[in-house]
C-alpha positions as CSV (number, residue, x, y, z in Angstrom):
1,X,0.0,0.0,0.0
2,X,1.3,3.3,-1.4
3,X,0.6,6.2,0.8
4,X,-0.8,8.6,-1.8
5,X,0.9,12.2,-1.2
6,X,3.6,12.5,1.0
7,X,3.4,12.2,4.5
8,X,4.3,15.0,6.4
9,X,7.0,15.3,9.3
10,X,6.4,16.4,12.6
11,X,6.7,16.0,16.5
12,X,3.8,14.7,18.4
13,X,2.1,17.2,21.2
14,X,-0.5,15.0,22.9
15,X,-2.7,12.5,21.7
16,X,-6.3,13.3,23.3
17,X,-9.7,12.2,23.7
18,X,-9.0,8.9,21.3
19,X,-9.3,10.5,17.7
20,X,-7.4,13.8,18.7
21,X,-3.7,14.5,18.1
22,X,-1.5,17.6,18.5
23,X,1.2,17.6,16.3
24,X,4.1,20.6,16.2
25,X,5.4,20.9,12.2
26,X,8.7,21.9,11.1
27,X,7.2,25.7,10.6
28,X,6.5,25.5,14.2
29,X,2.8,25.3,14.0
30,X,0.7,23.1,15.7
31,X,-2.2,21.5,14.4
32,X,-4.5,18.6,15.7
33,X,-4.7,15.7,13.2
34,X,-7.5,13.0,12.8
35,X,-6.0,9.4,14.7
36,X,-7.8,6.7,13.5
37,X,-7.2,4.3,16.4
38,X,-10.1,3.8,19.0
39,X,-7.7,1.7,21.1
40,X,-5.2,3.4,24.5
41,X,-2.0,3.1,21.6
42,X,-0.1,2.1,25.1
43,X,3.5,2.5,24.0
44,X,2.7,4.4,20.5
45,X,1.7,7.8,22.1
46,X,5.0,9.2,23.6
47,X,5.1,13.4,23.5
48,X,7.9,14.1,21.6
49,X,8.3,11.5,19.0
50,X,8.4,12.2,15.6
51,X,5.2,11.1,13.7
52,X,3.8,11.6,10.0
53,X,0.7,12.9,8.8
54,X,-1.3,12.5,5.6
55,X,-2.6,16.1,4.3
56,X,-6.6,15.2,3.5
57,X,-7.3,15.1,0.1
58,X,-10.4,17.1,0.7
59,X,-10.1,20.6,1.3
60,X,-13.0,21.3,3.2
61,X,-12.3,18.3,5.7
62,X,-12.7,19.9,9.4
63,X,-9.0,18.2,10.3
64,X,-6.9,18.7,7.4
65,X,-4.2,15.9,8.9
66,X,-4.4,12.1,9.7
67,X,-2.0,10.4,11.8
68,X,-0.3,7.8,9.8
69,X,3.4,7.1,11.5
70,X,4.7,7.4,14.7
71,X,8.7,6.0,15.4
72,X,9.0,3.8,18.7
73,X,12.5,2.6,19.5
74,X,13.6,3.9,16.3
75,X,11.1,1.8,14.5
76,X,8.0,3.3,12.4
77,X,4.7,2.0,13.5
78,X,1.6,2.0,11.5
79,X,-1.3,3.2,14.0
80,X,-3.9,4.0,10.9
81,X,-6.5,1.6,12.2
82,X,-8.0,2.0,8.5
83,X,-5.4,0.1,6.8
84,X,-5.1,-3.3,7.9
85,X,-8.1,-4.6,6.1
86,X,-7.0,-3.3,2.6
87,X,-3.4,-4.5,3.2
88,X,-4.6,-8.0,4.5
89,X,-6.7,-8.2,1.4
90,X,-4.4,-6.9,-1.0
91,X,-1.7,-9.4,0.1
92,X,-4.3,-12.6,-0.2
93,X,-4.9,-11.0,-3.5
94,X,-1.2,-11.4,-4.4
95,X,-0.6,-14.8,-2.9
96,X,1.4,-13.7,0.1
97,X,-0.2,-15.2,2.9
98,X,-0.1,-19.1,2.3
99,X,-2.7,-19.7,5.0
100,X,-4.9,-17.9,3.0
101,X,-4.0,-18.9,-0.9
102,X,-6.1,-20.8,-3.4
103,X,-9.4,-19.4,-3.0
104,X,-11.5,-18.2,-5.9
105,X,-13.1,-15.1,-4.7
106,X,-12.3,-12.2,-1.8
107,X,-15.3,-10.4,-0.6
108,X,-14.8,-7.5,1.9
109,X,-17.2,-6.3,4.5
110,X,-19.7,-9.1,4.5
111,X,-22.5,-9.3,6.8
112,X,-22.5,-12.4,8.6
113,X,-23.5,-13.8,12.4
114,X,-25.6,-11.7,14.3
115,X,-25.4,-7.9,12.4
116,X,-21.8,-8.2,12.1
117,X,-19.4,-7.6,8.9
118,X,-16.2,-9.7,8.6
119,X,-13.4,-8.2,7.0
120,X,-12.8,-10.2,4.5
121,X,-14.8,-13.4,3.2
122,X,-13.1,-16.5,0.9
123,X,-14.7,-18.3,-1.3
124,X,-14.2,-21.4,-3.5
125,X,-16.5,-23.7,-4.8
126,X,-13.9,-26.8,-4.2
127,X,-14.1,-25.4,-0.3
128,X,-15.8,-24.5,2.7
129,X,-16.3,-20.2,3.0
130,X,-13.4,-18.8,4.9
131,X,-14.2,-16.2,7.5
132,X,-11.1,-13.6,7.9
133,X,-11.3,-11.0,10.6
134,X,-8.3,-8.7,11.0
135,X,-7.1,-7.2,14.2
136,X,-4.6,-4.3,14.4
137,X,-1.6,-5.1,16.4
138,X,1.2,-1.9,17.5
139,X,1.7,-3.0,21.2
140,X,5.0,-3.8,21.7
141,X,6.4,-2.8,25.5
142,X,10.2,-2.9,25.3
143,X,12.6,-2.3,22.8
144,X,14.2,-5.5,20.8
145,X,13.4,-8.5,19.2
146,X,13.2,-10.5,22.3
147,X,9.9,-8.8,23.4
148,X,6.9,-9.7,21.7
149,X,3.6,-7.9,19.7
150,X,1.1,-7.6,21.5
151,X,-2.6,-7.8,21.2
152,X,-5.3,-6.0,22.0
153,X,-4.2,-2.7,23.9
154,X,-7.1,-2.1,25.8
155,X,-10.1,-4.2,26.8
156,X,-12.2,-5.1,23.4
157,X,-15.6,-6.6,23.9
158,X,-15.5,-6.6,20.2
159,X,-13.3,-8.7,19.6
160,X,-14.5,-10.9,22.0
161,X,-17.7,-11.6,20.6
162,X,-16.3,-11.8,16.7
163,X,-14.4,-14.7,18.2
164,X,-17.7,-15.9,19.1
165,X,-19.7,-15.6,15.8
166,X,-16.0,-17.2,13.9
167,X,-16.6,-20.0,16.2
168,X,-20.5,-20.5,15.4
169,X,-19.1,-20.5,12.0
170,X,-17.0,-23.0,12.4
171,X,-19.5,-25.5,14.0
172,X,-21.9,-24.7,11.1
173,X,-18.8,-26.2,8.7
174,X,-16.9,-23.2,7.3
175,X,-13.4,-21.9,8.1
176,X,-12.7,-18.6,10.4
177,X,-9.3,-17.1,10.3
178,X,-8.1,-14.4,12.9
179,X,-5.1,-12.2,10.9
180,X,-3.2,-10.4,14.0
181,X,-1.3,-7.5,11.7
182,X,1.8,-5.8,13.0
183,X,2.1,-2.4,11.8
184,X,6.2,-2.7,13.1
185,X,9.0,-4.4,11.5
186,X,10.9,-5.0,14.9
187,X,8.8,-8.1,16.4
188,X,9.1,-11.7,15.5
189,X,6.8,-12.7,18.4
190,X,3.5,-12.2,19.2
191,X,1.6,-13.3,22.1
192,X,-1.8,-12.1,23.5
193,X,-1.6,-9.4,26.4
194,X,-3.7,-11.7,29.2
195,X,-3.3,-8.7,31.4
196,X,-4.8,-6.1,30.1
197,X,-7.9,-8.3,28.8
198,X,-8.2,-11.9,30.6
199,X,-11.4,-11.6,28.5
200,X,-10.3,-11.4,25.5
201,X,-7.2,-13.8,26.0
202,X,-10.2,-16.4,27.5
203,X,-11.8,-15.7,24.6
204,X,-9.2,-16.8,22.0
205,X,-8.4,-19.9,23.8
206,X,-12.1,-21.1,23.2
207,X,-12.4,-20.0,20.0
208,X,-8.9,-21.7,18.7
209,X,-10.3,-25.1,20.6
210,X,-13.1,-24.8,18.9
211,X,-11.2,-24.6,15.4
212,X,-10.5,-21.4,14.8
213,X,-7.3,-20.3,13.5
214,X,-5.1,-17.4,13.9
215,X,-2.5,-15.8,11.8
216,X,0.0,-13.3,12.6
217,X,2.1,-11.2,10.1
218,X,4.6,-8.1,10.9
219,X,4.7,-5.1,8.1
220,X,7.5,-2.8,6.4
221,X,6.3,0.9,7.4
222,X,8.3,3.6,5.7
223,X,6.5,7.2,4.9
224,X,6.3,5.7,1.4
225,X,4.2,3.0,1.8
226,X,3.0,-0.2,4.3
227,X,3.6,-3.7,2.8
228,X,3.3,-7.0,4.8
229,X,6.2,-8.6,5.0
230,X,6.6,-12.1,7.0
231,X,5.3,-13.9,9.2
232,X,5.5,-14.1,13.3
233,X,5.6,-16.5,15.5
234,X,2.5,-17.1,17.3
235,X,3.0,-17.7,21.0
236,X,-0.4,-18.7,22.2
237,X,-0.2,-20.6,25.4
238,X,1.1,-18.1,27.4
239,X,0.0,-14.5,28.5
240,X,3.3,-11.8,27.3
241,X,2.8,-10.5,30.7
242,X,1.3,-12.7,33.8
């Protein structure tokens, strides 16, 4: 995915209120740009790091800036909540997730369960349907590759009950799929933060007994561009932090 003006530089202020953040530009100015990410970004909201913005392609748009970028231990971290369903789909598309390769059609935004959408919907008529819901991931406490992604940030009853309508799914005979995307090049683990949300961690555990699957790929962010580019280990059995 090709970021499609350049981004622009700046420091971050405060991030505020969820979709609020102050950002100081090289002129000096500051100006509050849209941050589309509902979650507590814990550990990708640090005052003075640099950060880039996308300038809003409409003119007339109340925030002219969206957050894109922010570096975190000299790593760029994608915290666009927005993206990771295009990027997920776009690299099925192109064959680059193996789990998810063969199937003849790739529907977005489907309704299914009870008045929910998943994110992206497989289809083949060799196959059962494939049910793909994709989380964004960003945690990540501590510097180095020893220290794991992490996922979810905050409590999500959300995502706890998606888990729950992928697992009716499977017990009615299709496939469900959880793709945990890392919008940070520096992890090669992930694990599931049991402390923040013993819910949600519960949750999982179920679900994946219950034949559910679950994914989890890392990305290259630069301020050209996002592309997915390998695959993490999945540490499952254990909380990151007990």
């Amino acid at each position: 995915m090709k970021f499609e003006t350049p981004l622009i530089e700046g420091v971050l202020v405060n991030r505020y209120k969820r979709f609020f953040a102050d950002v100081r530009l090289p002129s000096g100015e500051i100006v509050t740009a849209h941050c589309a990410n509902s979650g507590s970004m814990l550990s990708c909201k640090e005052p003075g790091a640099r950060v880039w913005l996308s300038p809003a392609s409409n003119p007339e748009r109340k925030l002219r800036y969206t957050w894109e970028i922010i570096e975190v231990f000299g790593t760029l971290v994608g915290i666009n909540t927005g993206h990771p369903n295009r990027l997920v789909a776009e690299a099925i598309a192109a064959g680059e997730i193996k789990e998810l390769s063969g199937y003849a059609s790739l529907k977005r935004e489907q309704k299914y369960g009870k008045n929910s959408r998943i994110d992206v919907l497989l289809e083949d008529p060799e196959r059962p349907p494939c049910y793909v819901e994709v989380k964004n991931v960003t945690l990540k406490r501590a510097a180095g590759e020893a220290h794991p992604a992490e996922f979810p940030d905050s409590v999500t009853e959300r995502g706890a009950k998606h888990l729950i309508e992928m697992t009716d799914m499977v017990r009615a005979g299709a496939r469900a799929v959880m793709v945990y995307l890392v919008q940070r090049g520096d992890c090669r683990v992930f694990k599931v933060a049991g402390d923040i949300d013993p819910a949600y961690a519960k949750a999982l555990k179920t679900a994946m007994a219950a034949g559910v699957e679950a994914v989890c790929y890392g990305c290259d962010v630069s301020p050209d561009g996002i592309t997915i580019a390998r695959p993490l280990t999945l540490d499952l059995h254990s909380s990151a932090h007990k």
